[in-house]
Structure formats: structure tokens, C-alpha cells
Residue, then its C-alpha position, 0 to 999 in steps of 0.5 A: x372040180x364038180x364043185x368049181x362047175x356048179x358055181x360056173x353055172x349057178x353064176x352062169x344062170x343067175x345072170x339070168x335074171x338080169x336078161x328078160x325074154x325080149x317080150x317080157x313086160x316089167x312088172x312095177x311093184x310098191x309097198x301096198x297099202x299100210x297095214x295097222x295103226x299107228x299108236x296114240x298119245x306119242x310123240x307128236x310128229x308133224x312131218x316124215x321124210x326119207x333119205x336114201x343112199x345114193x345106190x337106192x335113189x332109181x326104182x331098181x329092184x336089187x339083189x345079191x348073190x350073197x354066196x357066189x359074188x357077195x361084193x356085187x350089186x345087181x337088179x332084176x331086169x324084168x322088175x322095178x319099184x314104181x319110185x326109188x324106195x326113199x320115195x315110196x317108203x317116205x309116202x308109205x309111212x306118212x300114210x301110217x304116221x300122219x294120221x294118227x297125229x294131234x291137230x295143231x302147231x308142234x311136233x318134231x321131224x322123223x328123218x329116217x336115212x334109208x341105208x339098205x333094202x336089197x335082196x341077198x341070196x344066201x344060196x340059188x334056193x333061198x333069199x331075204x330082204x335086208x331092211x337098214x335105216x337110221x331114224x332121227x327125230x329132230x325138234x327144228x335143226x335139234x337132234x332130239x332122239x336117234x335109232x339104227x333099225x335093221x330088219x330082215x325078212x325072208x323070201x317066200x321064193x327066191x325070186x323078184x316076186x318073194x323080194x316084192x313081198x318080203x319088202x312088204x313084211x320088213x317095211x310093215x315090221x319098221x314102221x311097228x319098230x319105229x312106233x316102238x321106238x316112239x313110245x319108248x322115247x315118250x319122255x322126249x313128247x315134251x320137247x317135241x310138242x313146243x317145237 
């Protein structure tokens, strides 16, 4: 019985965060600025593009309460991204990517599907974010290479604040993972550099 009413309450309390103090202003938040390089002497990408799951395609900042309701999506009331994350982790990565790239014609596409990026509490005290993406590289309409990423990253407290920067830790980790990836897949350069 104690049991049933301490979750009665934990629920209870957690729509909290989903009802700010009338005054209370919205914070905005984005990924900062990318940390590193991107390597060298890949694969030649010419483009990047984002594409996001329909749920994450609003500047909600999302969340789970994975061990009281874990079917149930919601988003913090006094917290936003500055753009749906598609948008903001699209223009975060040609900042990493871009760059680093060779001059002229060639290159392939990296398609990355956006699946996942949400904050799942695995208790009122403990959280991490959920990165999953699917990243293609494609040589015009060819598939060359395909990889599914997910990355998890732990909140540093267990509110939207630690969600802004675990977000920030599994993005850096993804584009680490992605250029990876690249690098892994070098035999592939050849396809990409006629294209």
C-alpha cells in the first residue's frame, strides 16, 4: 500500500515538470558549438542532411518517466530546443563535417534518419539521454554504406538542465561515432570521389 502511494505521488510530482510557475520564462537551449575535428582523407562528403521522426519534428524538449509511465511521451513545459533537433543536429554536424572536406566536385551524401533523442528517467533521481540515428551514405540515389548509432549518455541531474547537456555529450559521441564509421568504411572513398 505505502508502495502504490509513493508512485501516486512521484507521478503526481512529475507532472510538475510539465506545469511551470506562471512567471516562469522558457529557456531555449541548442547543441553549443562542435567540439574537435573532423578527420581527414575519408570519405569525401559534400552534403549532410537530417531527417527526423515526425514526434521530433517541434522544439520540444522530451522526456520519460521510464519506471512510472514508460509508453508515455512527454516534454518539459518550461524548456525548448531552439529548432527541432533534426534542424539543429543537421547544422551542428556540417559545422563538424563540412569543413574538413577536399575542394571541388565529388563526394557522397550522409543521410542520417533521426529515430530517437529523448530523456528517459529510470528512476525521480536518475536520467539519461537516448541518442538513435540511422546514417546512409549515398553516391547520387545509391546506397553506398549504411549504419544504425545509438548512444546513451547520462544526466548530471535529473532534470531538463542535465538533458541540455547529456544531449550535448551523445551528439559530440555521434559525430566521433560517425567519423568512425568513415573511416572504417575508406574502401568505399572510391565510389564516393566519382560521384
Amino acid at each position: 500500500m505505502m508502495r502504490r502511494w509513493l508512485l501516486v505521488l512521484l507521478i503526481s510530482l512529475s507532472g510538475c515538470l510539465n506545469h511551470p510557475r506562471p512567471d516562469a520564462p522558457i529557456a531555449r537551449h541548442d547543441f553549443g558549438d562542435p567540439a574537435g575535428r573532423w578527420p581527414a582523407g575519408g570519405i569525401a562528403i559534400r552534403q549532410v542532411k537530417v531527417e527526423a521522426a515526425p514526434w521530433l519534428d517541434a522544439s520540444a524538449q522530451l522526456y520519460r518517466l521510464q519506471y512510472a509511465t514508460p509508453l508515455r511521451r512527454e516534454s518539459f513545459a518550461a524548456s525548448r530546443w531552439v529548432a527541432p533537433p533534426g534542424e539543429l543536429l543537421e547544422r551542428w554536424l556540417e559545422r563538424v563535417i563540412l569543413p574538413a572536406q577536399p575542394g571541388g566536385v565529388g563526394g557522397c551524401r550522409l543521410v542520417i534518419m533521426l529515430d530517437e533523442l529523448e530523456q528517459r528517467f529510470t528512476s525521480p533521481t536518475a536520467s539519461e539521454v537516448v541518442l538513435a540515428v540511422r546514417a546512409n551514405l549515398l553516391q547520387g540515389k545509391r546506397l553506398v554504406t549504411s549504419k544504425a548509432i545509438e548512444i546513451a549518455r547520462p544526466a548530471s541531474t535529473p532534470d531538463s538542465a542535465g538533458g541540455v547537456r547529456a544531449t550535448r555529450a551523445a551528439v559530440q559521441a555521434l559525430a566521433e561515432a560517425l567519423a568512425a564509421w568513415v573511416e572504417e568504411s575508406r574502401q568505399l572513398a572510391s565510389a564516393c570521389a566519382s560521384s
